[in-house]
SETI-459314 format. One line per field, with one value per residue (C-alpha): residue number from 1; residue in one letter; y, z, x. Coordinates in pm, 1 decimal. Example, Ala and Ser with C-alpha at 12.3 -4.5 7.8 and 13.67 -1.06 7.14 Angstrom:
k [1/2] .
r [A/S] .
Y [-450.0/-106.0] .
Z [780.0/714.0] .
X [1230.0/1367.0] .
This chain:
k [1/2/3/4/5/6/7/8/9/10/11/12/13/14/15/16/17/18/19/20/21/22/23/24/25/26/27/28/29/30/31/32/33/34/35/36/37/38/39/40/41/42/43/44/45/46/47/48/49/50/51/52/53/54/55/56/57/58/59/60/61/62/63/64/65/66/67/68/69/70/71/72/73/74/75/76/77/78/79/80/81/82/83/84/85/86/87/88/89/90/91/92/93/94/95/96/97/98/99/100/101/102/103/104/105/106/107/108/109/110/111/112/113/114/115/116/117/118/119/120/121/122/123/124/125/126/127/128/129/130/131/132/133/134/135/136/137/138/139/140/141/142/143/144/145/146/147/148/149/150/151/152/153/154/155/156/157/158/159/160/161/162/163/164/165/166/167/168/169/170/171/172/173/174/175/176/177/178/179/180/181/182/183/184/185/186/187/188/189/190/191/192/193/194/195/196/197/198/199/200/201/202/203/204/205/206/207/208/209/210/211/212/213/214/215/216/217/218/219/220/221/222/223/224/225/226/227/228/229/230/231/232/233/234/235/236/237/238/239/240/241/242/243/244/245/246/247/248/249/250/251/252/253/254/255/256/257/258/259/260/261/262/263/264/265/266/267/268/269/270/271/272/273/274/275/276/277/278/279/280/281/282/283] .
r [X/X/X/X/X/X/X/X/X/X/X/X/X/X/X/X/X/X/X/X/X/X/X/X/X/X/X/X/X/X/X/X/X/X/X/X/X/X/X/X/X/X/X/X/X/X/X/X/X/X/X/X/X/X/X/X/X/X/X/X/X/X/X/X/X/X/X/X/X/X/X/X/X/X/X/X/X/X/X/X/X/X/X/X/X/X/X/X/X/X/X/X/X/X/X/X/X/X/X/X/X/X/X/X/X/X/X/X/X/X/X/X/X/X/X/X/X/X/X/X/X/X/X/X/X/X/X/X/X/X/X/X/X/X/X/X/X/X/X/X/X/X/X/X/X/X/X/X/X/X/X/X/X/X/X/X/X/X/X/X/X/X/X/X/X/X/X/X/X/X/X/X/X/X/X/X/X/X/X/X/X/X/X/X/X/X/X/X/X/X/X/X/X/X/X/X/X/X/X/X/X/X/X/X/X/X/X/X/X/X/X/X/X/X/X/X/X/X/X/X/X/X/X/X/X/X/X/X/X/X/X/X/X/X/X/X/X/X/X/X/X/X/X/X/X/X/X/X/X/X/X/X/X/X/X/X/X/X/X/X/X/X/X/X/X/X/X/X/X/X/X/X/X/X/X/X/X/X/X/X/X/X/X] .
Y [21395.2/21497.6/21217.9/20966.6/21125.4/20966.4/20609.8/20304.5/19968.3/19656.8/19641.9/19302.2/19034.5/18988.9/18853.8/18870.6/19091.4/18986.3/19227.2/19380.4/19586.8/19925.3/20148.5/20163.2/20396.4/20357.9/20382.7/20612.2/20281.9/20270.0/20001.0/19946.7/19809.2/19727.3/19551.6/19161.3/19022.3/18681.0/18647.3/18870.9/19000.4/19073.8/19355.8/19307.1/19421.6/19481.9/19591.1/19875.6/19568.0/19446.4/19132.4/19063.6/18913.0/18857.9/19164.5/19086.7/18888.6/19055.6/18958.1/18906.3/18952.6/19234.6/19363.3/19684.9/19982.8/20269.6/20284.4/20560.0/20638.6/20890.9/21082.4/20789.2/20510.5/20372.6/20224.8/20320.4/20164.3/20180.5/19837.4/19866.1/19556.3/19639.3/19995.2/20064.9/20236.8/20034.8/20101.6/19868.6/19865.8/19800.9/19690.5/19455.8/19394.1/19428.9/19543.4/19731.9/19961.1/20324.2/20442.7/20250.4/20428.6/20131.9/20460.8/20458.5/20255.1/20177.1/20371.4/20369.9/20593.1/20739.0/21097.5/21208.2/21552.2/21724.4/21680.1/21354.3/21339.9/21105.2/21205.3/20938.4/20919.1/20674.4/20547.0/20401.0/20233.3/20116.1/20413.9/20658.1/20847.9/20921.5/21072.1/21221.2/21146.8/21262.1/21037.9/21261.5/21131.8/21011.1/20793.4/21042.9/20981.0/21327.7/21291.4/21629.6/21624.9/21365.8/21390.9/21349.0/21152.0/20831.2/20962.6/20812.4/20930.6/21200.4/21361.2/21680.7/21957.1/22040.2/22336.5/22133.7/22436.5/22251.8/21899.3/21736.4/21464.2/21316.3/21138.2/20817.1/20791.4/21128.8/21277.6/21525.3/21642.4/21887.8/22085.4/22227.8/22499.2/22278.8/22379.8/22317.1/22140.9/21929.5/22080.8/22202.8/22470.5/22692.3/22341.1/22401.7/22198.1/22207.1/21985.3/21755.7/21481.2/21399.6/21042.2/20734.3/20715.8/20842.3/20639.8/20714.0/21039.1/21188.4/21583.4/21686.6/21895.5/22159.8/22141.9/21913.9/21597.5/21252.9/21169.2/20754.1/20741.7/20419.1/20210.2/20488.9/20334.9/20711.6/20917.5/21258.9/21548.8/21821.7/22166.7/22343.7/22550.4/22219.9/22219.3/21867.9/21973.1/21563.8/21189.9/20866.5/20627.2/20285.1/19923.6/19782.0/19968.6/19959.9/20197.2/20219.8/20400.9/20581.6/20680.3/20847.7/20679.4/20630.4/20761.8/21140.4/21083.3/21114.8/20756.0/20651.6/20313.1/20255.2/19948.6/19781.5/19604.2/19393.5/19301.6/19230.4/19394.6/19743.6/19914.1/20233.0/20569.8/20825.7/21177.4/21544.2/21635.0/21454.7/21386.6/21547.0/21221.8/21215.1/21578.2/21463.8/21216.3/21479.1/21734.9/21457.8/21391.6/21043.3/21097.8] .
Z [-14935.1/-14997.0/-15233.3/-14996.9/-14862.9/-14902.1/-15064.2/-14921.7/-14853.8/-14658.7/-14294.5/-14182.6/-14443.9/-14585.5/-14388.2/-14072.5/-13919.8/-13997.1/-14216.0/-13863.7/-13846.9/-13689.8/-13447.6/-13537.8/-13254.5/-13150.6/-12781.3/-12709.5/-12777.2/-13134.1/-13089.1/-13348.9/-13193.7/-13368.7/-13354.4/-13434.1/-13505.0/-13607.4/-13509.9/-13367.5/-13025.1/-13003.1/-13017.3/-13210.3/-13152.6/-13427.1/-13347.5/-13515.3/-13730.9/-13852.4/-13593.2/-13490.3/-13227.0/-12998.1/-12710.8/-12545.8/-12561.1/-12500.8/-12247.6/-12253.2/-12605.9/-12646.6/-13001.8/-13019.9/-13251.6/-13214.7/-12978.7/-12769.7/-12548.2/-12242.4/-12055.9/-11802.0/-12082.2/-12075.9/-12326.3/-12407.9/-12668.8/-12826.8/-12716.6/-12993.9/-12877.6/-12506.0/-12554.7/-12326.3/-12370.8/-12211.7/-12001.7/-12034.0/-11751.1/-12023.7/-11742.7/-11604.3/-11938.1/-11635.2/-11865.8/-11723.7/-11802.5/-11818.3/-11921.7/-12016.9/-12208.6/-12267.1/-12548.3/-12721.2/-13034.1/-13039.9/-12980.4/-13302.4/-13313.1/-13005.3/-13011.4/-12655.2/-12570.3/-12388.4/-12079.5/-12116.2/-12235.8/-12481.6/-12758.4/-12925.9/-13259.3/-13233.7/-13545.0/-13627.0/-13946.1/-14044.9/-14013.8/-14124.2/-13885.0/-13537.9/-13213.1/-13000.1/-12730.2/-12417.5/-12178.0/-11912.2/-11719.8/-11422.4/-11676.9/-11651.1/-12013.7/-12161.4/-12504.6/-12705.1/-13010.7/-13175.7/-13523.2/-13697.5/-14022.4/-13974.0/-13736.9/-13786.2/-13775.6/-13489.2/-13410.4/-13131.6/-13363.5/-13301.7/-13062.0/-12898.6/-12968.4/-13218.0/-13216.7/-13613.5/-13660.6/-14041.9/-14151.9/-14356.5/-14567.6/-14616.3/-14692.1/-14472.0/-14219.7/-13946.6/-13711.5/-13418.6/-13158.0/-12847.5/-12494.0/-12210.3/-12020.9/-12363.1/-12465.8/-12842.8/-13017.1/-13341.6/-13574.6/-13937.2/-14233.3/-14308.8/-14673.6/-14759.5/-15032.4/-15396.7/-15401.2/-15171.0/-14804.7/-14463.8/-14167.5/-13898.2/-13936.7/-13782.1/-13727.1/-13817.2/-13595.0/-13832.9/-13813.4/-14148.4/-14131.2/-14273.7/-14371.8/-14477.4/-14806.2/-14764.1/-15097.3/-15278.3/-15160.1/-15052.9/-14777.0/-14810.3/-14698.6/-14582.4/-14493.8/-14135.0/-14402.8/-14599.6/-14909.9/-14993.9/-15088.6/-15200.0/-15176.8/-15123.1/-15248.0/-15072.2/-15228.0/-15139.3/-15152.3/-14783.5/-14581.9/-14226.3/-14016.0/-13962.6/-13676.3/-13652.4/-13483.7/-13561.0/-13316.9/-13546.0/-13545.5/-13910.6/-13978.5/-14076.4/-14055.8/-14197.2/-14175.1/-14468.2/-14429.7/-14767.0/-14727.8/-14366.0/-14310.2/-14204.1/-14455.2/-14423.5/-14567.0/-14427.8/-14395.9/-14429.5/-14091.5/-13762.4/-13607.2/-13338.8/-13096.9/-13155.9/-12989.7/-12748.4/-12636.1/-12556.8/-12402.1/-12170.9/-12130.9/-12236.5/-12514.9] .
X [-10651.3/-11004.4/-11103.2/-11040.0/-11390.9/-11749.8/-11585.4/-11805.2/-11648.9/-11785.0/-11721.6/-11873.2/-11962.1/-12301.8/-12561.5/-12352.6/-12685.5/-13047.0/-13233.9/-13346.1/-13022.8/-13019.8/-12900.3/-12531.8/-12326.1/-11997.1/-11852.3/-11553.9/-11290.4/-11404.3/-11618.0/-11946.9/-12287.0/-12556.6/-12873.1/-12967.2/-12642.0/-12683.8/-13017.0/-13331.0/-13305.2/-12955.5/-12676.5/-12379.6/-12003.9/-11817.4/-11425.2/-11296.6/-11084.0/-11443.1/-11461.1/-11800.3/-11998.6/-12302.2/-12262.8/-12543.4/-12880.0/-13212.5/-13430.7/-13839.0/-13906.3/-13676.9/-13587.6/-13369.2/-13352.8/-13224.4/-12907.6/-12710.2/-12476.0/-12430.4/-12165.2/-12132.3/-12081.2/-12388.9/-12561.0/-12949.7/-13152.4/-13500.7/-13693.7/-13967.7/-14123.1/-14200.5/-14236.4/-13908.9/-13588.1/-13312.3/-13005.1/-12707.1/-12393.8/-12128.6/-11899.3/-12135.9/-12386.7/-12668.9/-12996.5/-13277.4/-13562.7/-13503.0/-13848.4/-14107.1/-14460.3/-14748.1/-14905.0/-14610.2/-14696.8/-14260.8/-13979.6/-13796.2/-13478.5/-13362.0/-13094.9/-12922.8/-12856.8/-12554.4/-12747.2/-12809.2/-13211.0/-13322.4/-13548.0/-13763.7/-13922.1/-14240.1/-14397.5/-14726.0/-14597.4/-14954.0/-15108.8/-14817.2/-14849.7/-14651.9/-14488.6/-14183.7/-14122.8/-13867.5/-13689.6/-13565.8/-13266.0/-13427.4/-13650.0/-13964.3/-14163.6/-14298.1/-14499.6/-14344.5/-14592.9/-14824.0/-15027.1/-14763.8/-14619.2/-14441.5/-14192.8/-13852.6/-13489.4/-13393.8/-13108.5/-13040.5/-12811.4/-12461.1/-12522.2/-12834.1/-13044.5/-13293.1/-13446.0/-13438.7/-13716.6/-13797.4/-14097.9/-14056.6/-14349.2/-14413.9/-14068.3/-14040.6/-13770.1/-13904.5/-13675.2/-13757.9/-13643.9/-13528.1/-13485.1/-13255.3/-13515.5/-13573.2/-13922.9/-13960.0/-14111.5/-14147.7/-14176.6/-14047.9/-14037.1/-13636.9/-13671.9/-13900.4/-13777.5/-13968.7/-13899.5/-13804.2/-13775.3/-13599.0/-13456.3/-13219.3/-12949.9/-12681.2/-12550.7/-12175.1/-11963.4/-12088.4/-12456.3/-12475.7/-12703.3/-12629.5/-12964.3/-13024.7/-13227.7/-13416.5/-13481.5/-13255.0/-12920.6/-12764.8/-12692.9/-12806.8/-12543.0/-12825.2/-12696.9/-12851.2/-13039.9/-13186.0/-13003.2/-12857.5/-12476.6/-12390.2/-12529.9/-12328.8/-12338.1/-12362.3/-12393.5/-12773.9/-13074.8/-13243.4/-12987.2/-13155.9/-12942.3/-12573.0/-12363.1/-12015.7/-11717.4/-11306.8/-11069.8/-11124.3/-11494.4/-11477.4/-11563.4/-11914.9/-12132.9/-12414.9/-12664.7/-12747.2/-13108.4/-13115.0/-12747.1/-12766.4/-12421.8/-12232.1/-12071.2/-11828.5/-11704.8/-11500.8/-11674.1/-11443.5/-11587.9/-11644.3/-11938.1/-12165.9/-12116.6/-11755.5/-11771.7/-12030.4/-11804.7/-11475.5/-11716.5/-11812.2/-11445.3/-11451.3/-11204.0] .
């Protein structure tokens, strides 16, 4: 039934995470991982039942953000703190460096493409201004633009034919034409916001994006043409990120900065990494 859609509950209790959470994506078993669960510097596990724990510590200072997965299971997350983006062996929890930039001023939130690049949004939060950057698969770094607003969320679209990137402070969220080889061209302002703040987001099956309205408590249903068609909302103010998961890919998470939890809704369509994750054959 349709109004079973876009209802939040709690997931994990309050102040389970530290107000550092972020980075929510689920694996292809259904499992939820997140970052700094318990305490700074780790990633959390959180069972499709809501049982959580410590998955794995971070090493050297380590604090993650953003976090992805690939068409081999692995793990990949945004190391804002040593300017790396990670690689995990979820068989073996082995952690190593998959690309490392010393200009990058921190990889935020990370997307993954079909092909397995990594895009990365790279923020200057006290200047408001920011980059993207590309990971390519063998761990080359690429800078793709810079002079930009606070770069935040990013997400690759449905078809992988454009590259979606939203500014924070500024309001914005730009798309862009995106290659094969991961470059981007013909940037275009999709919507920009009148009031509060972006973080991470997430692209439908259908092209829509799931857009986190930080300090507004919502998520923001945008259309491929920019028009929000509905908001949800969520309990707490300081949503920082979203990722799809359930067994139909229809189920939501979102992390909850100012509760310091994960809290849940069901969407009417499934989401892009959900059909990432059969393409790759993993479902």
């Amino acid at each position: 039934m349709a109004d079973e859609y876009f209802l939040t509950r709690q997931l994990t209790e309050k102040g389970s995470f530290t107000s550092g959470i972020e980075g929510p994506a689920c694996d292809q078993h259904g499992n939820l991982y997140a970052v700094n669960f318990a305490r700074q510097h780790t990633i959390g596990k959180v069972t499709p039942d809501g049982k959580s724990s410590v998955f794995i510590e971070l090493p050297n200072g380590s604090i993650g953000n953003g976090i992805r997965f690939n068409s081999e299971g692995y793990m990949f997350i945004a190391d804002y703190t040593n300017h790396n983006v990670l690689k995990v062996d979820m068989a073996t929890m082995e952690i190593s460096v998959h690309g490392h930039e010393p200009r990058m001023n921190q990889p935020n939130d990370i997307a993954i493409g079909k092909n397995g690049i990594i895009y990365a949004s790279d923020p200057n939060w006290e200047e408001s201004t920011g980059q993207i950057w590309r990971v390519d698969t063998n761990g080359a770094v690429t800078l793709l633009e810079t002079n930009m607003g606070t770069t935040n969320g990013i997400e690759v679209s449905s078809d992988e034919r454009r590259l979606y990137v939203n500014e924070s402070v500024q309001r914005n969220i730009w798309v862009y034409d995106l290659s094969n080889s991961g470059s981007v061209s013909n940037k275009r302002l999709l919507i920009q916001f009148p009031d509060f703040g972006m973080d991470g987001m997430r692209c439908d099956i259908e092209g829509n994006i799931l857009v986190t309205r930080h300090g507004k408590g919502t998520i923001a249903k945008v259309s491929p043409g920019g028009d929000v068609s509905l908001e949800v909302e969520l309990e707490g103010e300081h949503c920082t990120n979203i990722a799809f998961g359930g067994s139909d890919g229809r189920t939501c998470y979102v992390t909850m900065a100012d509760l310091g939890n994960v809290q849940v809704f069901r969407s009417d369509i499934p989401g892009r990494s959900w059909q990432l994750f059969k393409d790759w054959g993993l479902l």
